[in-house]
N, C-alpha and C positions, 0 to 999 in steps of 0.2 A: 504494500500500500504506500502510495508515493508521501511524502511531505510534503506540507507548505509551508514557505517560510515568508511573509511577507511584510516590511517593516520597513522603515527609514533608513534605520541607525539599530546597528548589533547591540545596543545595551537597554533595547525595547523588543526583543524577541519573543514571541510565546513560546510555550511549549509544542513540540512537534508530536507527530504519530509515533511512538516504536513500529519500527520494522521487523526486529530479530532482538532478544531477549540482551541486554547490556546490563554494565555497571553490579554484577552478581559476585564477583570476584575479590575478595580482601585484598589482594596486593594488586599493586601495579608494575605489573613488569616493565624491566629497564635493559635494555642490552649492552653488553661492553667487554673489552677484551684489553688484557694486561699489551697485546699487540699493538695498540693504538699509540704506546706511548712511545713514539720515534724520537729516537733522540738526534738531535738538528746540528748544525754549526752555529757556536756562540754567539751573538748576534743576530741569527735570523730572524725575520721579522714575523713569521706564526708564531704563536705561542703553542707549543706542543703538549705544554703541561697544562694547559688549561682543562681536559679530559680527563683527567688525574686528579686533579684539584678540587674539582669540581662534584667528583662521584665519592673523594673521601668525605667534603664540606658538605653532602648529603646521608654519609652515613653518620658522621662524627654528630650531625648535629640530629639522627635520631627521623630526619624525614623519609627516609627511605632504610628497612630493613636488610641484612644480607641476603635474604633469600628472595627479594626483590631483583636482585640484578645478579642478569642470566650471562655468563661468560658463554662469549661463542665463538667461534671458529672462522677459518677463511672460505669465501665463500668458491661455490664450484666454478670454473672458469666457464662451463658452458650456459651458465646464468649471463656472463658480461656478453658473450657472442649473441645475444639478441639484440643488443643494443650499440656496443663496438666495434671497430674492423678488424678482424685478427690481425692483424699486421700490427695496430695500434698495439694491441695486448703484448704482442709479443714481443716489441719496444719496450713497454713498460719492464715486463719482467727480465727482459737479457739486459737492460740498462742500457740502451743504442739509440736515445732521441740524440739526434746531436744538439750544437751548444744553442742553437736559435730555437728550437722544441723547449729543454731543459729551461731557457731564462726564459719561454712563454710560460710553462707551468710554473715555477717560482720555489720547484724544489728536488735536491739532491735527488738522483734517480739512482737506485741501489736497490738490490734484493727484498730488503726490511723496506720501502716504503712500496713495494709488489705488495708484499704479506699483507704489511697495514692498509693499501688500499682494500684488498679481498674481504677482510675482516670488516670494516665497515660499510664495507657493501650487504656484508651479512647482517650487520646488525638493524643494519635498517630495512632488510628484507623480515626479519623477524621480525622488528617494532609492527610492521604493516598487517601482519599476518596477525598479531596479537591484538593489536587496536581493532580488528575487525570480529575477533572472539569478544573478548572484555571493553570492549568504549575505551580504551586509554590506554596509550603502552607508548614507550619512549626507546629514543637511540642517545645514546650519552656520547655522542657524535654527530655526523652524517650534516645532509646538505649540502653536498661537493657536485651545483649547482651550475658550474663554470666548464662540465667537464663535455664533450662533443663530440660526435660519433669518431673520426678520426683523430683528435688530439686533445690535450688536459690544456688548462691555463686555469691563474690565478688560485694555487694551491688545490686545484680539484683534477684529480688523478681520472675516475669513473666516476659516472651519475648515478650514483645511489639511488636516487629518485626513480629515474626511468627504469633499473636494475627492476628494483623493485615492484613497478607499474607492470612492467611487462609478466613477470613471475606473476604477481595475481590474476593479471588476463590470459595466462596460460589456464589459469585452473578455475576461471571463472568472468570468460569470455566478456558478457556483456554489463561487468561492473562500472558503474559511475567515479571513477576518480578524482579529483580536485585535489592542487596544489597551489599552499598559499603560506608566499614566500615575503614574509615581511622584514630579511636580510637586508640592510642597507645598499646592498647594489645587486643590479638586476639578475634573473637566475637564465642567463645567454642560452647555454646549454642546454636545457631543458625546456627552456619554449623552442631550441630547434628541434629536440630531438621526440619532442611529443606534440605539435603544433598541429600536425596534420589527423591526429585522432580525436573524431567527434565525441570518443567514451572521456576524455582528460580534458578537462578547465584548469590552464595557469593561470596563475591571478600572482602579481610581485607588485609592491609599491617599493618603490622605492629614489635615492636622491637621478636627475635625471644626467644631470652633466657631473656626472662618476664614473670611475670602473664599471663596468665593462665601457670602452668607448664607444663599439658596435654594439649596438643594443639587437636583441632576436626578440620581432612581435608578440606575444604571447596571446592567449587568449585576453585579458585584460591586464593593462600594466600602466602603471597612476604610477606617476614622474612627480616628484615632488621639489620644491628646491631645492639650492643648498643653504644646510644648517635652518633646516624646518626645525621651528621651535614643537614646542609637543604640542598643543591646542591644536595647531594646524594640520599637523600629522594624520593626530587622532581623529578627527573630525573626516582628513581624508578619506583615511580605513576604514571607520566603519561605516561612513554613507555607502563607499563604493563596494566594501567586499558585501554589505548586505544585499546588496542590488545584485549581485554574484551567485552569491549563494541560493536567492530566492530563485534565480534563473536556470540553473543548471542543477539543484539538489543533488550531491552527491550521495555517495552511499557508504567513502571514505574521505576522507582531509589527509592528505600531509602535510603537515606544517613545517615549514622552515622558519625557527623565528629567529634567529637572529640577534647577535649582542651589541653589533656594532652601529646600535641607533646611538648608544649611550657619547654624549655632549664632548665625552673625553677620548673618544676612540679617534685612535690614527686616524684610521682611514674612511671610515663612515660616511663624513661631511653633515650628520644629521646634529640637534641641538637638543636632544630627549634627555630628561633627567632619569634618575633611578625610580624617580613614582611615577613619570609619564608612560616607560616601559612595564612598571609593575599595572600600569589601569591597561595599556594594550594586552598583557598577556592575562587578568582576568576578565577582560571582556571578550576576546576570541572564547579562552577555554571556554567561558560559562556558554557561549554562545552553542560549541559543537555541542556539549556533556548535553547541555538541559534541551538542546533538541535533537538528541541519541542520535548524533553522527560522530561514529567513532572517527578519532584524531589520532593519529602518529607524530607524536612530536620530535622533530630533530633540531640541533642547535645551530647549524651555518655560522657564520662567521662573527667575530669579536678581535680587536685589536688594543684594548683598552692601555693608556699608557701606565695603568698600573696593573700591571698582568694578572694580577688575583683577581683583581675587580670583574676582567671577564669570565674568571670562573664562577666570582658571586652570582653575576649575569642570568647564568645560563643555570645556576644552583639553584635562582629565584624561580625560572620559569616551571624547574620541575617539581618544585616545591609547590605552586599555584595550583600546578596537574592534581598532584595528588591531593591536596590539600578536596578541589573542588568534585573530583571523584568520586572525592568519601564521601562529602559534603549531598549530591544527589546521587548517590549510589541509592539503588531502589525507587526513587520518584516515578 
């Protein structure tokens, strides 16, 4: 039975129909893998530890249990082949992009970041697959958003996204998809590489004269200035992605949401404070949870110039998840 969702503004939504039974499950499963944590050349400008940081500053602080977050594995290489060119793949893994590939993607190309891309592509193939049993499930990564059939750029090895799009339309063909990437710079990749299938709505807001400088169409993509103060932002997102959401009804969300709105982030360009990103991220969740469309949460990118800050970031967003889970688990 389909949903209607019809409203302004996402922080005047009614409740939707259930479709399939959610929110029954006491934990919220998280995905993540001791593999994630690459270690970089000193200086570089990812922050590596922030996926570390960020999953201990969730158990230390008691929001998430250990048997919450599920360690997995890398994933099968003939998952990437529906969406990659083996040639690409096989670059990646023998390490052979030469030096103008290498400084497009923005990182050391070596065995261990083969592994760790796999492994995040798993996790976020699982976050998808479990958001769509229990209403909620997360990747304590993922949103390598930048990444395109034949080559990575901007820190994004493979498209996790579309990895994982693709795997669920293998086993459930004419599923409604929606990805909604509110990453501070646009998600290129991924409106190329899902643009043409009527089953997937991209939806990215994000700064418009940023990274990526080629922007790829998406289904809808709201350009904002630079250094959108939060009022402005906020008011953006949730008139348009309502307008979004009401139009296409998905049957899953993935969300990329993104650390690097916050006012101090390198490379962002946006002007958000820490409670302007704490009201976008409970008004999305409340939005999917309380109209039972299950969401996958991934974190995409944060540069914050005090590095913890973007694991707080991304700490808060998952803290929100659960928090709101519990919160209408059962309604």
């Amino acid at each position: 039975m389909p949903r209607s969702i019809r409203s302004q503004t996402l922080s005047h939504f009614p409740l939707g129909i259930p479709t399939i039974p959610l929110f029954l499950c006491r934990e919220m499963r998280c995905f993540y893998s001791q593999e994630l944590e690459l270690d970089l050349p000193i200086g570089h400008p990812f922050p590596m530890e922030k996926f570390r940081v960020s999953k201990d500053m969730l158990l230390d602080g008691g929001i998430l249990r250990p048997e919450e977050i599920i360690e997995v594995r890398a994933a099968s290489v003939h998952l990437l082949q529906r969406v990659h060119e083996k040639d690409y793949i096989q670059k990646i893994a023998s390490g052979l992009l030469d030096r103008k590939e290498q400084l497009r993607l923005g990182l050391p190309v070596t065995p261990q970041l083969y592994h760790r891309s796999l492994t995040e592509v798993e996790a976020t193939r699982l976050a998808c697959h479990a958001a769509l049993e229990e209403g909620v499930a997360v990747c304590l990564a993922g949103g390598t958003h930048h990444a395109f059939r034949g080559h990575g750029e901007g820190y994004c090895v493979f498209n996790d996204v579309a990895i994982a799009i693709r795997d669920l339309q293998n086993k459930q063909p004419n599923i409604r998809i929606m990805v909604v990437d509110t990453d501070a710079h646009q998600g290129n990749g991924t409106a190329a590489l899902l643009g043409e299938d009527p089953r997937v709505f991209t939806y990215s807001i994000h700064v418009g004269r940023n990274y990526p400088t080629h922007k790829v169409a998406g289904s809808l993509d709201i350009e904002t200035v630079r250094y959108v103060e939060g009022d402005m932002y906020l008011k953006q997102l949730f008139v348009s992605l309502a307008g979004a959401l009401d139009a296409f009804v998905p049957d899953l969300v993935i969300w990329i949401s993104g650390a690097d709105n916050h006012r101090n982030d390198r490379f962002g360009q946006m002007h958000l404070s820490l409670k302007d990103i704490q009201r976008r991220d409970e008004t999305l969740l409340a939005a999917f949870i309380k109209n039972r469309i299950p969401v996958a949460v991934l974190y995409g990118g944060g540069y914050n110039r005090q590095p913890e800050f973007t694991a707080k970031l991304h700490r808060n967003t998952i803290a929100t998840a659960k928090r709101l889970a519990t919160e209408f688990r059962g309604i």
